[in-house]
N, C-alpha and C positions, 0 to 999 in steps of 0.2 A: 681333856682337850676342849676346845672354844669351837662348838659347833652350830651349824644353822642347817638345817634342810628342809625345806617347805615346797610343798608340790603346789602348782599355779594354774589354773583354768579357768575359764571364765565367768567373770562374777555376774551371778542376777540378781534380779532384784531390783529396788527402787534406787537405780541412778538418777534421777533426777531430782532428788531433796537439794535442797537449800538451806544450807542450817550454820550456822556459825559459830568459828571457835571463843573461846570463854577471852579471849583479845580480839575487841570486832579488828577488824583493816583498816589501812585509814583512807583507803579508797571508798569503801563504805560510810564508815565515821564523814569522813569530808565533807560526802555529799548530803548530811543529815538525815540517811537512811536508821531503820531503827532493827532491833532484831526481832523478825518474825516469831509470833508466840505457837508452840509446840505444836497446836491444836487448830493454829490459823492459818496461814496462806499458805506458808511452805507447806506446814502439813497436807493442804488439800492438793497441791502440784505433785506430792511425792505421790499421791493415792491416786492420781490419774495417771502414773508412768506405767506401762503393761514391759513385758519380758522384750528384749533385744531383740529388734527387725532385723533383716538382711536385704540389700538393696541398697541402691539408691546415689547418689553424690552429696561432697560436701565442699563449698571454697574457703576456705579459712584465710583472712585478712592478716597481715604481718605489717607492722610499722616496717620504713623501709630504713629510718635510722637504728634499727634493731635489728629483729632477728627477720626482717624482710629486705636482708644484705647477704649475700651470700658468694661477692665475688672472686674469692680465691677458691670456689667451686666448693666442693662437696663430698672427696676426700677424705677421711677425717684426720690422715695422717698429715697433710697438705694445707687443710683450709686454716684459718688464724682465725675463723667467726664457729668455733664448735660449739662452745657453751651457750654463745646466739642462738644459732639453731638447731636447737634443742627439737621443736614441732618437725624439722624436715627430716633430723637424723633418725629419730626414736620409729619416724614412719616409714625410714628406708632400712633402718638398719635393724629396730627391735632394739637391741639392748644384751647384755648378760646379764645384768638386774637391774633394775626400775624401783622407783620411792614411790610408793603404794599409801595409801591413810587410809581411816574411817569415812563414811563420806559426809563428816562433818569437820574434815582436815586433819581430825586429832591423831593422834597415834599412829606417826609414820614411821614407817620402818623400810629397808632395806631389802627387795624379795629378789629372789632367782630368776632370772625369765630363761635364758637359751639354756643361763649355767641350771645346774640340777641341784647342786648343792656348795658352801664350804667350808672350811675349816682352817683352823687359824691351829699351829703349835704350840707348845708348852709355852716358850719362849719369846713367843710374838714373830718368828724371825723367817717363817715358813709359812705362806697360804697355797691352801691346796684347792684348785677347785674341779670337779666333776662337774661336766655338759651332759645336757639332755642328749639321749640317744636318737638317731633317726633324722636328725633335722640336718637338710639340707638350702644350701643356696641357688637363686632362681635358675640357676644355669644350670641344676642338678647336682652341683659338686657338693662334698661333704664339709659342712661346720664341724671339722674337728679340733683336736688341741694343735694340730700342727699349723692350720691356718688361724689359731688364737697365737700362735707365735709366731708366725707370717707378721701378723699384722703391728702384735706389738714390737718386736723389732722395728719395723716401718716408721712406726707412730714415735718410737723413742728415739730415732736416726733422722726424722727428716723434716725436723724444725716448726712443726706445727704450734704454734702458742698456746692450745686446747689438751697438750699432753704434757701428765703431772712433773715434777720432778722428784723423784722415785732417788731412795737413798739402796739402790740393789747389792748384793754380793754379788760384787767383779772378783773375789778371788779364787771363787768356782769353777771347773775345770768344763769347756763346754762339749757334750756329749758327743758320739759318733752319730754323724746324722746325715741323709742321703745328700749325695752330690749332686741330682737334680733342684731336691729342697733348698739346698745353698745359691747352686747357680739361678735360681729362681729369684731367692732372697736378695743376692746382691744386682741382679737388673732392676732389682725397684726401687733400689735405694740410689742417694744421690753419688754423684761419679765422683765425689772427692772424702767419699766416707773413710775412717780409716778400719781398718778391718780388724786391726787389734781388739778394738773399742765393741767390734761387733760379736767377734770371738767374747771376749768380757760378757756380753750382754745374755749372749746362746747362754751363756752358764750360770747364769741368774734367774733367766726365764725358760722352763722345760716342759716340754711333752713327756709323762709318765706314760701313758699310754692313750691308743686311740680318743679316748673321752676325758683324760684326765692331766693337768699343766699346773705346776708348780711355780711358784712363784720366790723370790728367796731376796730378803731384803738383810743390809746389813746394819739395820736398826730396826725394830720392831714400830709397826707402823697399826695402830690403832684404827687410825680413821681411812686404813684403804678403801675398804668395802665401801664406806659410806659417800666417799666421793666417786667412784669409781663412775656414779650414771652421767654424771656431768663432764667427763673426759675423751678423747680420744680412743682411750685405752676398751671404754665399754662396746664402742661400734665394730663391727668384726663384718670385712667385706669379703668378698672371693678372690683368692690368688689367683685361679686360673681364667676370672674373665679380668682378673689386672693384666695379665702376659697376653689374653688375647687383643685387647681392646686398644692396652698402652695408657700412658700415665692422662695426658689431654681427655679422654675420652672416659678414661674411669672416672675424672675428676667431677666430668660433666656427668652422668650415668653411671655412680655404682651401682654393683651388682650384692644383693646381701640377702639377709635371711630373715628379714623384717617382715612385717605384714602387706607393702606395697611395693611395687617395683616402678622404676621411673619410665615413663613416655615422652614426657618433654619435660626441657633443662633450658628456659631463657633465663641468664644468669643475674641474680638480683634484680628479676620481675616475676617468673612464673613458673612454677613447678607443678607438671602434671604428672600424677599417680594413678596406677591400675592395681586394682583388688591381685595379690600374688596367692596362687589357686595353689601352691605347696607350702602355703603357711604351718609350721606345726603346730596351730591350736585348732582343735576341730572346729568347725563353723565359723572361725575367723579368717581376717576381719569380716566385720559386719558391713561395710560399706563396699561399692561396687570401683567408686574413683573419688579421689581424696586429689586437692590442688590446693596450693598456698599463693596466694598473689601478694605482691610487695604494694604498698600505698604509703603516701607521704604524708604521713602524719596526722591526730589521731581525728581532724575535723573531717577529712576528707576518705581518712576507717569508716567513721561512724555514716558519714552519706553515703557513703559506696555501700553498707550492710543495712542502711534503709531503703537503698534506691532497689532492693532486690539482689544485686549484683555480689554476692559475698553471703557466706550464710553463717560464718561466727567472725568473734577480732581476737586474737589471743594478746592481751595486754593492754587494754585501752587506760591509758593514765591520767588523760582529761577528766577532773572532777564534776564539772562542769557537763561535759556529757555522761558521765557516769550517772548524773544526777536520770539526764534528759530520759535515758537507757530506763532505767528504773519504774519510770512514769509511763514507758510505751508498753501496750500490752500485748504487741507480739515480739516481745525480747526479753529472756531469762540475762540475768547477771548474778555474777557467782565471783565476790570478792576472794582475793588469796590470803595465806595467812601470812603475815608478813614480816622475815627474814632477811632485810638489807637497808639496812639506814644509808643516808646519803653520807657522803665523808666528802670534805674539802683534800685532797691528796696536797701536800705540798713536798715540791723537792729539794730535797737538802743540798743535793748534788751540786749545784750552781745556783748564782746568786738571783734571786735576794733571799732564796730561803736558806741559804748556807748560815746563815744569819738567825740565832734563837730567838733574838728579841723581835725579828720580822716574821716569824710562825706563830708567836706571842700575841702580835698585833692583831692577828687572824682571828686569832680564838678571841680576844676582847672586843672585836671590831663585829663579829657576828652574833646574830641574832634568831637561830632557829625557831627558838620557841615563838617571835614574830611572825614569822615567815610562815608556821606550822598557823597559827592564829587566822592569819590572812589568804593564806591561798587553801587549807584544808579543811577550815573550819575548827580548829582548835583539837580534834580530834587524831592529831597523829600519835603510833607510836614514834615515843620520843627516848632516845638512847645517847649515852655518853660512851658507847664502845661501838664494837663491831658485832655486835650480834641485836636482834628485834626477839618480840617475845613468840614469834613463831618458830623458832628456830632451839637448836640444844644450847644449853651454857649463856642465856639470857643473862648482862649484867647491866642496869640503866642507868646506875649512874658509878663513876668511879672516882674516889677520895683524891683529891687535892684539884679535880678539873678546873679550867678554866672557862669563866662563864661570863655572859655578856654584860662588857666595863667600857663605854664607849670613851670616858675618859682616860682611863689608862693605857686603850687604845692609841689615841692621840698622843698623848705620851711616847710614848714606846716608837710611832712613827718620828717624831721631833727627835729623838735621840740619836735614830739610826740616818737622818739627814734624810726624812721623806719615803715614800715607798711605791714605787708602780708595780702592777701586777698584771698576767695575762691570765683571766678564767677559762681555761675550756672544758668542754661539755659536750656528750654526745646529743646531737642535734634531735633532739624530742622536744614536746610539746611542755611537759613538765619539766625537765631539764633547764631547759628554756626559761621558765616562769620563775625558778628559782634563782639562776644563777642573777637575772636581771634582779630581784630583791636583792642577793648578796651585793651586788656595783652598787645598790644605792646606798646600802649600810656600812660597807667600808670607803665609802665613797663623802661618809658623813663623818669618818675616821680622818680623813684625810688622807687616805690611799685613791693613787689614781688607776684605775681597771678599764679593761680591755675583756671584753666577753669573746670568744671565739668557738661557736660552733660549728662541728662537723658531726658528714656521717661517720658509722662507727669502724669501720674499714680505716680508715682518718684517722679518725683518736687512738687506734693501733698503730698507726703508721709512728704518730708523733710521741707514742711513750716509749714505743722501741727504740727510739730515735735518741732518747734523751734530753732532746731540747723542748721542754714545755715546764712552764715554772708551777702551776695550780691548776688541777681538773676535779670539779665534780662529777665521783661518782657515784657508786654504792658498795659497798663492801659489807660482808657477809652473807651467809644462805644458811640450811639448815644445818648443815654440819660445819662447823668454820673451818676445817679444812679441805672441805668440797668448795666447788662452784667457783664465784668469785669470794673466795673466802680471805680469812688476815694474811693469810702469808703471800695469796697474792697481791697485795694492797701496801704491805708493811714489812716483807721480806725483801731479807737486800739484794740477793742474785732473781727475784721475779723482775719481767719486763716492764709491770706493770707498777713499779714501785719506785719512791723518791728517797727512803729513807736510808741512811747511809752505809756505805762498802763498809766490809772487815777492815780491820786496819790488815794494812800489807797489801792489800787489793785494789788495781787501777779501775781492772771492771768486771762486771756478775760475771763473764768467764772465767777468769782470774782466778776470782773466789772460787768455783765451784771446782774447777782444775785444781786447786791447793788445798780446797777441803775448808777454807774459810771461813767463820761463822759471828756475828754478830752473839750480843747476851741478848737481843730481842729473839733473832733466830736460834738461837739455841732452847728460847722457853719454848717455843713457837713448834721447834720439834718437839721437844719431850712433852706436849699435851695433845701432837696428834700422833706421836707414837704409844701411848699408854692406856692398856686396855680399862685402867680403872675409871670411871666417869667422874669418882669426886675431885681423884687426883685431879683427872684433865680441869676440871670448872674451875677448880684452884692456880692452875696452871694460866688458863686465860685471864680470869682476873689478873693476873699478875701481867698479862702482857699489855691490858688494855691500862693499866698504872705506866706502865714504859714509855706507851705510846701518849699519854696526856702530858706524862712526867717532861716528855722532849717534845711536845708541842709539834706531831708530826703529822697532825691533822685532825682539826672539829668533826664533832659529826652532829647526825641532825635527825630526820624523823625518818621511819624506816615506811617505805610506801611501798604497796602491794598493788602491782596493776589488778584490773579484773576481769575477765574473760565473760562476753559479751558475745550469745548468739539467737537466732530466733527461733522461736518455738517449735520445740517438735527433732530438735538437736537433743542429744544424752552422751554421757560420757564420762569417765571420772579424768577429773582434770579441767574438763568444760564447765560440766554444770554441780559438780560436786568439788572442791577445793584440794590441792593437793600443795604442800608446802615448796616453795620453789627454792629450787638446787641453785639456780643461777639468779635471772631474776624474775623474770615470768614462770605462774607455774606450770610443771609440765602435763604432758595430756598422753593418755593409754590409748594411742588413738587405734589399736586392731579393737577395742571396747566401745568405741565411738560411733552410736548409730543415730538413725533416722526415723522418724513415723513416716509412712509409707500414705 
């Protein structure tokens, strides 16, 4: 058997080193930072951190075109911004496992938090996992298996964009299960659910007993565990203050088993938390009140956490202040490692990208390695697939890519009679700064561009939508089948994706209702269903050939924002580095304390 059990409690010791993995960031890099020698600064910062205080408040800054948006609330099964916010979930809800590292970033792995342990079958086709005994939700109700499948029911029925797509055995028969638990089940689900589909699901997904829920896919699924922190599926809130509260008010206010419970909910402005006094880790959290405030981007992060007003930034991507950051001596910064290149997405779906020799264009027309030169200092990671060397399955460059030919560009435009294009971007600082270099470089192509940013609310709106021809984003994290990983980016039933339907399929329901599959989606399965790692590497390689082979999107330098707070903050994830699942990395924030 394929097992993992590892007991969790809280770590001491020198949280606040600073020390960096063997690939600096290139938020780092950018800013001409160099790396601390062993024996020199860092070292003296880590020798003045003493053991974990208790006490205190912290406000933690949120870009507000990122994960300082949180308007379809807070839900997890509900909201379309999960993997956004990451910072508000992990500190409402906890987690069933959390991506843990060294606190020098290195050696992240996958650990148990609510869960106790699990196990994977002979087969690949079964996970089992056992919860930690005793832990309860703020309302007193029990974190059992039956409210881990409360919720994932929930999370798989009610359209949330942050919940995976799960290839489960529906041909399981679904068990005898209390008629309260059902009628419970089905008030929270949407009132045009079909029940069939639910029945299916009951028999996929099961309670063994009080502590223990089976999981039962009908492909072996390799990389579940590993994305599981970055999903829906990992947040587990309480049924019974969902039936007392109601869907609006849960939305606003869940109730969970995380280290904080909510006090106030202004929605995509300000989130205030209070220390939750039946935490199950003893003497956590460390902090008394935990608040997230939403701010507009990152000049106006960085004034608000000088002016006093904010006491970390999770993600600040301005180089430029990253730099300033660096030079102020009541401010630690703690680069991430970095796990997401930018990609040019273009959609196949409709014109002009239906067109190979206008995806063509793109790639001869663009110029990252410029772009990397000029706005980061020549210092970025620079990759030709979907993964950064932070992350697993690292590949930088792949055979046959196409690489910047401004004439051929030009070419290839003259042939197809000209080319307009609309860029959109999630409205950040750095987003920003790039997509404006790409107008001017395929603009020197002879493409005529159209920049459109929005918040990120928005740029969900318009790829579920279908109608957007080119958006920079990012695509990959540490595990490519977590986070925003390839399949969300380059699979053809994701929402997120341009690249084209099975044949026989009008649209991603279509396909998923018919069993549908692309030869991209099909590698794309068999390397996050296969337990062996070389297989998997081989596996992606070969998708990232597919994906250059069809020209269905450049990619570019993989940037790692940096978390940005003042002195006298600790925490792993703030001041120690953890590899980011999405795109900021995440933060153990019941570990997150204060000097008093």
């Amino acid at each position: 058997m394929n097992t993992m059990h590892r007991q969790i409690g809280p770590r001491r010791g020198l949280l606040g080193t600073l020390a960096l993995a063997a690939s600096l960031s290139l938020v780092l890099a950018g800013c001409g930072g160099g790396e601390p020698d062993a024996e020199g600064e860092a070292g003296e910062a880590a020798a003045s951190v003493g053991e974990p205080q208790t006490g205190g408040d912290l406000t933690v800054l949120l870009d507000a075109g990122f994960a300082g948006g949180w308007s379809t609330g807070l839900d997890p099964a509900t909201s379309n911004t999960v993997g956004a916010n990451m910072p508000q979930n992990s500190a409402i809800f906890g987690g069933l496992f959390t991506l843990e590292a060294d606190e020098n970033g290195q050696n992240a792995e996958i650990v148990p938090n609510q869960a106790e342990s699990y196990e994977f079958s002979e087969d690949g086709l079964t996970l089992t996992v056992k919860l930690r005994e005793g832990i309860t939700f703020s309302d007193g109700s029990p974190l059992n298996a039956d409210a881990v499948v409360w919720n994932w029911i929930r999370a798989l029925s009610s359209g949330s964009t942050g919940t995976p797509q799960l290839d489960l055995d529906l041909t399981r028969d679904m068990p005898e299960l209390d008629q309260q638990f059902l009628d419970d089940l089905y008030a929270a689900l949407p009132e045009d659910v079909d029940e069939a589909v639910i029945e299916q699901r009951l028999g996929a997904v099961q309670a063994v007993d009080d502590l223990t829920f089976e999981v039962h896919f009908s492909v072996a699924n390799g990389a579940f565990v590993n994305a599981m922190p970055s999903t829906s599926l990992n947040f587990i809130g309480s049924p019974t203050a969902y039936q007392e509260m109601g869907a609006d008010q849960y939305s606003q206010s869940p109730v969970a088993a995380g280290p904080f419970t909510v006090d106030a909910n202004r929605l995509s402005e300000r989130l205030e938390l209070t220390r939750n006094e039946d935490y199950f880790k003893d003497g956590m959290p460390y902090l008394d009140e935990l608040s997230f405030q939403s701010v507009g981007g990152d000049q106006v992060l960085y004034q608000t956490l000088q002016a006093g007003q904010g006491d970390a930034i999770e993600g600040l991507s301005s180089v430029t202040l990253i730099e300033q950051a660096q030079e102020n001596p009541n401010l630690t910064v703690t680069p991430g490692a970095p796990t997401s290149p930018y990609v040019i997405q273009l959609n196949t779906r409709k014109a002009p990208f239906d067109d190979k020799k206008a995806r063509e264009a793109i790639y001869y027309a663009t110029d990252f390695e410029a772009i990397n030169e000029g706005l980061f200092g020549g210092q970025g990671d620079m990759s030709q697939s979907f993964t950064a060397s932070g992350g697993l399955f690292h590949e930088p460059e792949v055979e046959g890519y196409r690489t910047y030919d401004p004439e051929k560009a030009r070419k290839l435009v003259e042939e197809i009679g000209g080319l307009t294009v609309e860029l959109g971007t999630t409205d950040i600082v750095t987003a920003r700064q790039v997509t404006t270099a790409l107008q001017t470089q395929w603009q020197d192509a002879g493409i005529d561009v159209t920049i459109d940013s929005k918040p990120l609310g928005d740029v969900i709106t318009k790829f579920t939508s279908g109608e957007w021809e080119s958006m920079l984003q990012t695509a990959g994290a540490w595990e490519p089948a977590a986070g925003i990983g390839v399949a969300v980016r380059f699979g053809s039933t994701s929402p997120f994706s341009g690249t084209p339907l099975p044949e026989g399929a009008e649209t991603a329901t279509q396909a998923l209702e018919e069993n549908l599959n692309t030869e991209l989606d099909e590698v794309l399965t068999n390397a996050a269903s296969t337990v062996d790692q070389e297989e998997r590497g081989e596996l992606y390689k070969q998708a990232a050939k597919m994906i250059s082979d069809e020209a269905y999107g450049p990619f570019g330098m993989a940037f790692s924002p940096a978390q940005v707070v003042r002195k006298g903050v600790h925490g792993p994830g703030l001041t120690t580095p953890i590899p980011a699942l999405v795109v900021n990395s995440g933060v153990l924030y019941d570990r997150v304390w204060v000097e008093q």
